[in-house]
N, C-alpha and C positions, 0 to 999 in steps of 0.2 A: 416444440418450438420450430417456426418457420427458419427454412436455410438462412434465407435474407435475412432475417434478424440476429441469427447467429453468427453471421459474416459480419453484421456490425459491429455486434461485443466483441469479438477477435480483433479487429481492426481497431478500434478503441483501446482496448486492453495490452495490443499491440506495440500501440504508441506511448500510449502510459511509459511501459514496459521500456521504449526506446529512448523517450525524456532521464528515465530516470536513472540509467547507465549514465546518459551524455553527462548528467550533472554529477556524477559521478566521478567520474574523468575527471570533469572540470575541476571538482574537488582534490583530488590526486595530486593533480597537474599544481593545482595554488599552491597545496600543504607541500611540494617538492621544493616549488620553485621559490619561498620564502626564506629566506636566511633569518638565523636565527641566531643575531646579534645585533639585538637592541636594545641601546642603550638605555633610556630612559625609560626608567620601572613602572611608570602611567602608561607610557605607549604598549612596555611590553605587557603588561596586564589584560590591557584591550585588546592586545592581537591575540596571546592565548583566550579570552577568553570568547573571542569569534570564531576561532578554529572549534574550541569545545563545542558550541554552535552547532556551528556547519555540520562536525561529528555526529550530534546526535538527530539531528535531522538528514544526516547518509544513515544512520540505525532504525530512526521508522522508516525510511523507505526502502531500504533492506527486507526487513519485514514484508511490507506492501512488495515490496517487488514478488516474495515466496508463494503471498498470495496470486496474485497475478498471475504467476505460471501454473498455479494450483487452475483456476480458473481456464485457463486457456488447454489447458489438458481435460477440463471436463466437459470441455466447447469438443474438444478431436473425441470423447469416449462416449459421448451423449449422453450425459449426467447434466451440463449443465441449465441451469436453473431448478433445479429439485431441491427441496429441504430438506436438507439431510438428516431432520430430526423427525417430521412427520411424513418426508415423502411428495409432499403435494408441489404443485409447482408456486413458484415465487413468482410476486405480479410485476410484470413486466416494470411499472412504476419505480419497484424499487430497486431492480436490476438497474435500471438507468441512473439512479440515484447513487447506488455503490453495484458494482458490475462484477465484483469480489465475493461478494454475499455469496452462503452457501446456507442459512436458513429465512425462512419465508417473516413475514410483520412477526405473525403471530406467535410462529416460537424465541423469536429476537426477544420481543417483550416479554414473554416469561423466563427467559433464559435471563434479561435485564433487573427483573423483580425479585428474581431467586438470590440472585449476586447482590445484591439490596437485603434482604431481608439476612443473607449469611454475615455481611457487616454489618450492622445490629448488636 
């Protein structure tokens, strides 16, 4: 893969990367700064359960973040874009699409079919 297009996903993946600290924080920062005596059992009900929330959408992008540096390390070791299941390289298309990817359409979709046909 050309430098310049690798400097893109880096940069890309960069930012992803940078967003999703910040909202991070910003999560931190709310869950501190909220006191946690409130009165009326409807109010508090809504606010636990927007923290829960927020929580589990800081837990996929916790995830997503692990990927992300997975990626971003296969950008520095030049691996990235290869499928790591057959090897060949992944179409640019769908790097664009998810920039995380680490196998190509093809083994996605039997690797999608397999997990399919095991829940059965």
């Amino acid at each position: 893969m050309e430098q310049i297009v690798l400097d893109k996903f880096r940069e890309q993946l960069t930012a992803k990367r940078e967003d999703i600290l910040k909202e991070a924080e910003r999560t931190l920062s709310e869950l501190t700064d909220q006191s946690g005596n409130i009165p009326d059992p409807n109010d508090r009900a809504s606010a636990e359960s927007g923290r829960n929330f927020e929580l589990r959408i800081r837990q996929r992008e916790q995830k997503l973040l692990s990927k992300i540096e997975e990626a971003i390390q296969r950008i520095e070791d030049g691996d990235y874009g290869e499928c790591d299941s057959c090897g060949e390289l992944i179409g640019l298309k769908r790097l664009e699409a998810r920039p995380v990817t680490t196998l190509c359409i093809e083994c996605k979709t039997a690797q999608e079919n397999k997990e399919k046909s095991q829940r059965k």
